[in-house]
Each structure stands twice: as C-alpha cells, then as structure tokens.
C-alpha positions as CSV (number, residue, x, y, z in Angstrom):
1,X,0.0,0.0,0.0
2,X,1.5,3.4,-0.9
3,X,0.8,6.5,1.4
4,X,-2.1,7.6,-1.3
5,X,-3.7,4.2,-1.5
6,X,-7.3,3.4,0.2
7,X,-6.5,0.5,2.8
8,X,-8.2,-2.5,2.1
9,X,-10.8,-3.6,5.0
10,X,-8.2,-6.2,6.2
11,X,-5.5,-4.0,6.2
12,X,-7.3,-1.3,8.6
13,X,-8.2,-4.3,10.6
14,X,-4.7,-5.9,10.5
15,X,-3.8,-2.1,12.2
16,X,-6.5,-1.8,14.7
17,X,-5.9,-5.3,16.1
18,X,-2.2,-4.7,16.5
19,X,-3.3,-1.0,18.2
20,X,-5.7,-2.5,20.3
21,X,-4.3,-5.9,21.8
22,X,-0.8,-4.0,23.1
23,X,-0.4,-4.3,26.6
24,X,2.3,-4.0,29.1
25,X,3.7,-7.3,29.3
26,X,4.8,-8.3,33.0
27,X,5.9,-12.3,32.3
28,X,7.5,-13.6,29.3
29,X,8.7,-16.6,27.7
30,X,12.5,-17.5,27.3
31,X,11.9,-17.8,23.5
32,X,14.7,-15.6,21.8
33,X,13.8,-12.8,19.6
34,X,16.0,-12.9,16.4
35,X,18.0,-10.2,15.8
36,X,17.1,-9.7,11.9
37,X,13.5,-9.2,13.9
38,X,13.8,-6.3,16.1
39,X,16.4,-4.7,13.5
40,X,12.3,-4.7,11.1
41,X,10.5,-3.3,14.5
42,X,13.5,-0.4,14.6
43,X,13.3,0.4,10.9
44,X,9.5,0.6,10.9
45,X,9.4,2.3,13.9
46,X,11.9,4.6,12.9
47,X,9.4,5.9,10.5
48,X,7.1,7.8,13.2
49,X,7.3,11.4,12.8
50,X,9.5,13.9,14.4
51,X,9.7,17.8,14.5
52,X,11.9,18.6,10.9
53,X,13.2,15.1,10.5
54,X,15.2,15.4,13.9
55,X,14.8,11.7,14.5
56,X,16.1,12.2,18.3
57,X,15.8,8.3,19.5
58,X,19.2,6.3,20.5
59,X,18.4,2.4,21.2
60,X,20.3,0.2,23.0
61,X,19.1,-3.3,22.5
62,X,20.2,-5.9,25.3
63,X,20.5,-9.6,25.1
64,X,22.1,-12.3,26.6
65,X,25.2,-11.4,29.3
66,X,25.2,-7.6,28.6
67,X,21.2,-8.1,29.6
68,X,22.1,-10.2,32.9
69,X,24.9,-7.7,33.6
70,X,22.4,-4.7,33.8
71,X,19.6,-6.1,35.3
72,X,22.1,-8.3,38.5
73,X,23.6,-4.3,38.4
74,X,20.3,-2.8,39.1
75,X,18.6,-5.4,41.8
76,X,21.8,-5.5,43.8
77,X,21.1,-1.6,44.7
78,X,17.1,-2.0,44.5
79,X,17.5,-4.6,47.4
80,X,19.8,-2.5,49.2
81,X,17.4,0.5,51.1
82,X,21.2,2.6,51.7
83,X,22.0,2.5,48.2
84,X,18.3,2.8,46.8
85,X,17.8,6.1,49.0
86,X,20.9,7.7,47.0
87,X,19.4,7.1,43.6
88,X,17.4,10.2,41.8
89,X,16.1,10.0,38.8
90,X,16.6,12.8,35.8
91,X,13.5,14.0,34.9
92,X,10.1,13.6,36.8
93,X,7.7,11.3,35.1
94,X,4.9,11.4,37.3
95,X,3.5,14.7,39.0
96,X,5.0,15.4,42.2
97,X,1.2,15.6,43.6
98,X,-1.9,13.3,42.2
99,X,-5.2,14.5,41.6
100,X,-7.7,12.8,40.0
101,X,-8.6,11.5,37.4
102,X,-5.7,10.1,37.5
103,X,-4.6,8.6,40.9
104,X,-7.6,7.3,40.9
105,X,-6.7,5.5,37.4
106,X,-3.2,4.8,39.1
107,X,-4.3,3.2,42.1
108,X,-7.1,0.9,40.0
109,X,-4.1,-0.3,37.8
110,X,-2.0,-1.0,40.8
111,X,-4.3,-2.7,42.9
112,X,-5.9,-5.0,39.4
113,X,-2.5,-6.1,39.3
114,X,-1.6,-6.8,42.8
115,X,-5.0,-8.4,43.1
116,X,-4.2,-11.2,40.3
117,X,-1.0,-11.7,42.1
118,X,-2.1,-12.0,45.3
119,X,0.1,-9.7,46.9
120,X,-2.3,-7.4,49.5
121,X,-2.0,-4.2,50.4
122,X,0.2,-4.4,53.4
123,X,2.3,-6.9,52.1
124,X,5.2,-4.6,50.8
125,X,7.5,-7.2,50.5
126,X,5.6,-8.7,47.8
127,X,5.3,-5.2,46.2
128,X,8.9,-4.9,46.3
129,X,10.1,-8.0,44.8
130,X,7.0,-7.3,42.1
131,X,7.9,-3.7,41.3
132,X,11.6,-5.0,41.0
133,X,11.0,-7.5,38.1
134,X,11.3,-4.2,36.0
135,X,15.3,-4.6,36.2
136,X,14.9,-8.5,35.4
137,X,13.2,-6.6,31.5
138,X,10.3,-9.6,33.0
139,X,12.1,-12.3,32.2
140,X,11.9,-10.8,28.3
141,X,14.9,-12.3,26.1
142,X,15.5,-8.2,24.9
143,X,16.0,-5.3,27.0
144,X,15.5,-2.0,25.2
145,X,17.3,1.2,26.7
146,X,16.3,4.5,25.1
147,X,18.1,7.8,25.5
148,X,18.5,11.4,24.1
149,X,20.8,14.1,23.5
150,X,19.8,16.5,26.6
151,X,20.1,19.4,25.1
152,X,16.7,18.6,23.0
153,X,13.7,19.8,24.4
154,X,10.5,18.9,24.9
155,X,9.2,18.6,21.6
156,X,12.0,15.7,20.8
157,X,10.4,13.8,23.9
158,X,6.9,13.7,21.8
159,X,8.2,12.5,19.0
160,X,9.9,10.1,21.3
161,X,6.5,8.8,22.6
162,X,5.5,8.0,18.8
163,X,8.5,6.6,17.9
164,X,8.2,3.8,21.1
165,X,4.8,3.3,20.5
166,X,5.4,2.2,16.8
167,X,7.7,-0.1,18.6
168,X,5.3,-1.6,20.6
169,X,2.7,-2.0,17.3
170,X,5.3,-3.4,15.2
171,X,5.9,-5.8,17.5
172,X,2.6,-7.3,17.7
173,X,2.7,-7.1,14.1
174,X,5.1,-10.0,14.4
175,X,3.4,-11.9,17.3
176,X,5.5,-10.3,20.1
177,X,4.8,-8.1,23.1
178,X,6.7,-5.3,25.1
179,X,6.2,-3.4,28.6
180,X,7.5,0.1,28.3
181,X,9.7,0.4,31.4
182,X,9.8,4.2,33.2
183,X,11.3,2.4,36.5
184,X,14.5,2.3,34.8
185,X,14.5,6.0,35.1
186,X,15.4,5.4,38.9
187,X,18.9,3.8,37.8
188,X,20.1,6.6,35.2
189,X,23.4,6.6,36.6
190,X,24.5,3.0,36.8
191,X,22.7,2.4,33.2
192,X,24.5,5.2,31.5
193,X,27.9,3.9,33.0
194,X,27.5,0.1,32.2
195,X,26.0,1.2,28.6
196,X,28.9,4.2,28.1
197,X,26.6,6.9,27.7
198,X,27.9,9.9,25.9
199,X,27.8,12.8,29.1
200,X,25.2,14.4,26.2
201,X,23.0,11.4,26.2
202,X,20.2,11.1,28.6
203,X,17.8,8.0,30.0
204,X,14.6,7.9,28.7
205,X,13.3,4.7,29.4
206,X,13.4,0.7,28.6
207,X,11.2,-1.3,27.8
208,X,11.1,-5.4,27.5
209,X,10.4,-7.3,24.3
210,X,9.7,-10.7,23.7
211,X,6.9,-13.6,23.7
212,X,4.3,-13.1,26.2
213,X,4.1,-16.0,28.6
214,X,0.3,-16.9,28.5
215,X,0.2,-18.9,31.5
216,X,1.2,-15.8,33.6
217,X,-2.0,-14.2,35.3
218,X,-0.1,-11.3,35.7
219,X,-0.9,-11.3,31.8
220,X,-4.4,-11.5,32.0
221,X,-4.7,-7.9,33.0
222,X,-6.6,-5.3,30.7
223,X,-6.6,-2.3,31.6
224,X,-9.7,0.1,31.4
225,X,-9.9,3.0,28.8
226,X,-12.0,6.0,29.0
227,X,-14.8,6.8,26.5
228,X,-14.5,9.0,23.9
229,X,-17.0,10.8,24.9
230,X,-15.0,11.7,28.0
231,X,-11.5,13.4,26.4
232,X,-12.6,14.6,23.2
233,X,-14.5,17.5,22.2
234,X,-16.4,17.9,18.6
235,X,-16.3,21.7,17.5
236,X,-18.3,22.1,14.7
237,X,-18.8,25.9,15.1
C-alpha cells in the first residue's frame, strides 16, 4: 500500500488489532527474539514522525550477558534500602502531587495487578520483589534502553512517545509483546555507565520485548480505557 492508497478492509483491521491488543507485558517466555526481527520493528518504527526530520531516538538493544549484567547491576542496589535512597532519577515522570482522574486510574491499575497476584496491600515485601521485576526486563529475552541528547527539548520527547509506541505496534505485528519500562529512570546513573553513555546522552526509558508468557495471570490484566466521549471534544462551530 502506498501512502495515497485506500487501505483494504483487512489491512485497517490488521492495524487496529495490533493498536488495540498491546499491553504491558509483565511475564514472558525465554523464547529468543531474532535479531534480523527487532532490526524490522527499529526500521518501521523509525518511520514515526519527528519535528523537521530530527529523529532524536538512540536504542540500546540488550540480550544475553550484557542483559544479565544490567539487570544483576540494578537489583543488587534496588534490594539495598542505603544504596536505593541515593538514587534520583533525571526528569520527573509522574507529577509530584496526584489528583484525580488520575490517581484514581493509578491506584485501579496498581491494585488490578496486585489483586491477580495475590500480593495485598500491606504486604510490601511482595510489592517490592514485584515492582523489581522491571530490572529483570520480565524475564523478556530483549531489553530496550532508550536515550536522548539532553540538550533537545521537549518537543523531541513527543516525538519520542511515537517513535516507542510504533515499537510496541510493530511488534505485535510479528506476534510479540513489550512493557514500556519508566522504573528504569530510577537507575540513570549505573545504566548510562554500564552502557557508556555519551555525558550528552540522557535516559529515557526501557522497555522489554519478547513472547508473552500466557500462562502468567499477571498477563491476564486489561486495563480500562476511558470513552471518547470523556477526552474529546467535537467543534463544529
């Protein structure tokens, strides 16, 4: 199909299917992911748009020992409270005070999830070792690390969001799954020295890609969307 051509009816569903069964990923299989594969998910993804061409995304794709080198790295501080306290993340993902609607939408997510695992609400050991399966990419065969040059503002980091979100539909275009990962943000430090970061490039965030185990109940989790009626607004004079 050329950019001027009408998609077929199978094509536009072909597109909507991938869009619409992504999900963040949280067990997966030990299957490996060629590399000739996630070198098509890169170049497809490569095409999502980006403010005059700038193309600001940097991947680094882990597998194997480099992966297990990162992720042992990572949980040895994450399980130590001295060394976690000194860690500070970059930029601020999340606002630095909830309101609704979206706590509410935060807490709902966090507590589906606990709830399939069985972990309660005072058990914060469980949490722990849950929230710290991040660093282990879930048990995906690729970790992705994404940075940027820091000088680029925040126009770059939107054009970021579309470029890892053709990621993630590319890959279900070839059967695969992915959980993009902002609790690597945390570890900026130890990540950009065991990756040699440039001192221009900054963390972004990872994000696991691989075959999603479907025995996992952890997998069985859907998360609820809002209407449209609720975000969008029609203008028609």
């Amino acid at each position: 199909m050329t950019p001027f051509n009408q998609p077929t009816e199978a094509q536009t569903s072909a597109v909507d299917a991938a869009i619409t069964s992504r999900r963040s990923i949280r067990a997966f299989l030990p299957t490996p992911v060629p590399r000739d594969t996630v070198e098509a998910i890169l170049r497809v993804a490569s095409r999502a748009p980006s403010g005059t061409n700038t193309q600001p995304w940097q991947v680094h794709v882990l597998t194997g020992a480099a992966k297990q080198r990162l992720s042992e790295r990572i949980a040895a501080i994450y399980d130590d409270p001295a060394e976690l306290a000194l860690q500070e993340r970059e930029y601020d993902y999340y606002p630095k005070e909830w309101f609704s609607p979206y706590v509410d939408r935060r807490r709902k997510v966090g507590w589906d999830l606990y709830g399939l695992l069985g972990i309660a609400k005072t058990d914060k050991a469980g949490m722990h070792r849950q929230h710290g399966r991040n660093y282990a990419f879930f048990d995906a065969p690729v970790g992705l690390i994404f940075s940027i040059d820091r000088a680029l503002q925040l126009g770059s980091w939107l054009d970021y969001g579309m470029f890892l979100q053709n990621i993630m539909i590319a890959a279900r275009a070839r059967g695969l799954h992915t959980c993009p990962q902002a609790a690597f943000t945390q570890f900026h430090r130890v990540i950009a020295e065991e990756l040699s970061f440039r001192p221009d490039q900054m963390l972004v965030c990872g994000m696991a890609l691989g075959y999603a185990d479907p025995a996992a109940v952890e997998n069985s989790l859907v998360t609820e969307r809002a209407p449209v009626s609720e975000f969008a607004r029609f203008i028609e004079r």
